[in-house]
Phi, psi and omega in degrees: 000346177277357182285152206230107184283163186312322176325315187278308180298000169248339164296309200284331156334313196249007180296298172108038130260181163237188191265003177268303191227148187276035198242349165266018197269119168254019172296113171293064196314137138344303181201155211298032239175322206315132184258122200237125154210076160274312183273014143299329186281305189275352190266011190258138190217144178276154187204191189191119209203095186080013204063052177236088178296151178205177171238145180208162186247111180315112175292337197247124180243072194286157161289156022251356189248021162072011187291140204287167185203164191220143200270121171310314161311343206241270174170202157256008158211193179173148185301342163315304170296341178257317159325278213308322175287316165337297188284315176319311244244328187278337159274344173283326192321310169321326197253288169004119168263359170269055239257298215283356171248319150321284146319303190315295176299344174271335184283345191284330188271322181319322163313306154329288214301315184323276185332340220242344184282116162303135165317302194243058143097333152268251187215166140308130185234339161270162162196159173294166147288339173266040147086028205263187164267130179273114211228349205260312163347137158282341156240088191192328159344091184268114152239220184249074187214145175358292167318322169299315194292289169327292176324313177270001136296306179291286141357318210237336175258340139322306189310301167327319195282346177280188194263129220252037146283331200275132186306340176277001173284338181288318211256331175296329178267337160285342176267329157287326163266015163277354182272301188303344187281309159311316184295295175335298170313302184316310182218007157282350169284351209259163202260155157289127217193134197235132185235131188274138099293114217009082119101033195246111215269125180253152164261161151265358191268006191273173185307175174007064180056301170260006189286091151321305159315296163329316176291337189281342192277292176345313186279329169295322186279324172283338183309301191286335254229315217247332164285341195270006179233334191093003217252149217267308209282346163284336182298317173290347170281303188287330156311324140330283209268335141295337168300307187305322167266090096238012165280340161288346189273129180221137158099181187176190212303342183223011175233149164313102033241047169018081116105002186320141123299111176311161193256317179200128170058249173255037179244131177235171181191137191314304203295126198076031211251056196243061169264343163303273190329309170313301163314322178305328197249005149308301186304285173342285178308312180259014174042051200265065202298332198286329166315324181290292212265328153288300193307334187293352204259312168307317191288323196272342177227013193251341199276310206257005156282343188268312182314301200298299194263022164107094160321130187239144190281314157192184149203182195244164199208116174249176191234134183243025198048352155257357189188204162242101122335125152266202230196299185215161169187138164242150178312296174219169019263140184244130185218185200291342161296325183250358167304292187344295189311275203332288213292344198270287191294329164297328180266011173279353202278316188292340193275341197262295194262029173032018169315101201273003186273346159281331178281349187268330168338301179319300210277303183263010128306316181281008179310328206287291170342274210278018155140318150279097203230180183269345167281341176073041198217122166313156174226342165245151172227116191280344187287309167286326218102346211282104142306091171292161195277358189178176157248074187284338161198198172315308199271000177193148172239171163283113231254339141005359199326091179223179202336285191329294176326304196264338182270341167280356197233335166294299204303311195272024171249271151019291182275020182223031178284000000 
């Protein structure tokens, strides 16, 4: 499982670690932003499965010596996580004069995410240490869950940077359109239908009936999917699924909870919470004013009430017939999964309309990462690389760094460059 191909050994060569500690990177960042992947670097590993090179990425990094650890139920890596360095690594691509080590390394995980596709089309999400597939688990199950979706974000914002010769361009595009025939079935068939929930108006036709969040990734992976074929019934797939979150947006400019998109049924929770950013870049692509002026609402009043009062991990919500309540609410745990999306959909907002008040927006979200947080404790650190994994309360975080953690806390430092 250690094998490191030449490519890799000269990235790290010039990361200046190895793969046992991230402690030896003597790259020095400029300023506290800086984008460092070093310790991406250590959680990143060349492996061989059949004699197939691939990559794959550790999920669990614990402190204090950043040593890899593995969830017994689950595996060490998983297409989730490896999707995210993809999309990361594809965002570094852009700045990046190291383009052709770069490529190289996004195509070894694209070769994972391949591998990792179930006979019926969706994905896999674990594998053992001894490189076996995890197939049983619930989360890891290929259905129409977070990882499919991912996967076909990540597969689909790759694809463009190949060569559109290379058989891996080939295998991508046959794997993304057995997935999308599946999403077409699953769920372009399902009738629209508004279901009350705890006193909450719902759509059903979303992934798993209300998932909004899921439906904002589904849509990221159809967008590059549906410009690059033309094909109207994925066009119609995503309009579903803009439709249904903004049938989830409750509350507006004075009224509570201004203006939000729910995450699944009355529920809302930061992480993964991009449904802004979709619509937006829906809107952008179809010239959609109303996807735009739904996401813009969320951005404009919801970001800067968490801003004013505090960030929160999630909470429920009711309809009291004159407005929404809230129900319940937790605090923590706040981590770098639920800033990204916020920080991600505000500079697509300065990007549609040039507005400078979204690029300042932007800036002080991502402020929470460098100390402004309730804890007053940086959560990415440019000297490492490092993600920390949480806030768990004032007085204290999780000190942790791991895939999730440190590739969400890279993407937004990467789109605010």
């Amino acid at each position: 499982m250690k094998i490191k191909i030449l490519i890799f050994l000269l990235a790290m060569m010039v990361m200046g670690c190895d793969e046992s500690s991230s402690e030896k990177n003597e790259w020095s960042p400029t300023k506290e932003d800086a984008i460092n992947l070093q310790h991406f670097y250590h959680l990143y590993q060349e492996i061989s499965i059949d004699g197939d090179s691939m990559a794959i990425v550790h999920i669990y990094s614990e402190a204090p010596d950043y040593i890899y650890a593995i969830e017994p139920k689950e595996g060490y890596t998983c297409v989730d996580d490896v999707a995210r360095s993809i999309i990361m690594l594809s965002e570094y691509y852009k700045i990046t004069a190291d383009k052709q080590n770069i490529l190289n390394q996004i195509k070894l995980m694209l070769r994972f995410i391949l591998h990792m596709q179930n006979e019926n089309g969706y994905f896999n999400n674990f594998i053992w240490n001894d490189l076996t597939i995890n197939t049983t688990y619930k989360t890891t199950v290929a259905e129409l869950n977070w990882w499919s979706l991912r996967a076909l974000w990540a597969l689909e914002t790759a694809l463009p940077l190949l060569n559109e010769n290379d058989n891996l361009s080939d295998k991508i595009k046959a794997a993304s359109a057995k997935l999308i025939n599946n999403l077409k079935l699953d769920l372009g068939s399902k009738e629209w239908k508004e279901e009350n929930i705890n006193t909450v108006i719902c759509p059903t036709w979303l992934p798993k009936d209300y998932a909004a969040d899921q439906a904002a990734v589904l849509i990221l992976g159809l967008l590059p999917y549906q410009q690059r074929t033309g094909d109207d019934e994925a066009k119609k797939l995503i309009d579903s699924m803009a439709k249904g979150i903004m049938l989830m947006q409750k509350g507006g400019a004075d009224q509570y909870p201004y203006g939000v998109f729910l995450s699944w049924q009355n529920l809302w929770h930061a992480w993964g919470n991009s449904q802004a950013y979709a619509l937006l870049r829906a809107g952008q692509q179809f010239n959609n004013q109303e996807y735009i002026s739904s996401a813009l609402k969320e951005v404009d009043h919801f970001y800067p009430y968490l801003l004013k009062n505090g960030f929160v991990a999630d909470f429920l919500i009711e309809n009291t017939g004159n407005g929404f309540k809230e129900t319940q609410r937790n605090d923590f745990h706040q981590i770098a999964y639920g800033i990204r999306p916020m920080v991600w959909a505000t500079k697509e907002a300065y990007q549609i309309t040039g507005k400078k008040k979204y690029a300042d927006l932007a800036k002080e979200l991502k402020s929470w990462f460098f100390g402004n947080n309730v804890a007053k404790v940086n959560m990415y650190d440019a000297t490492t690389g490092r993600g920390y994994d949480g806030i768990i309360s004032k007085e204290t975080i999780n000190k942790n760094a791991g895939a999730e953690s440190t590739l969400e806390s890279l993407m937004t430092m990467l789109k605010t460059q």
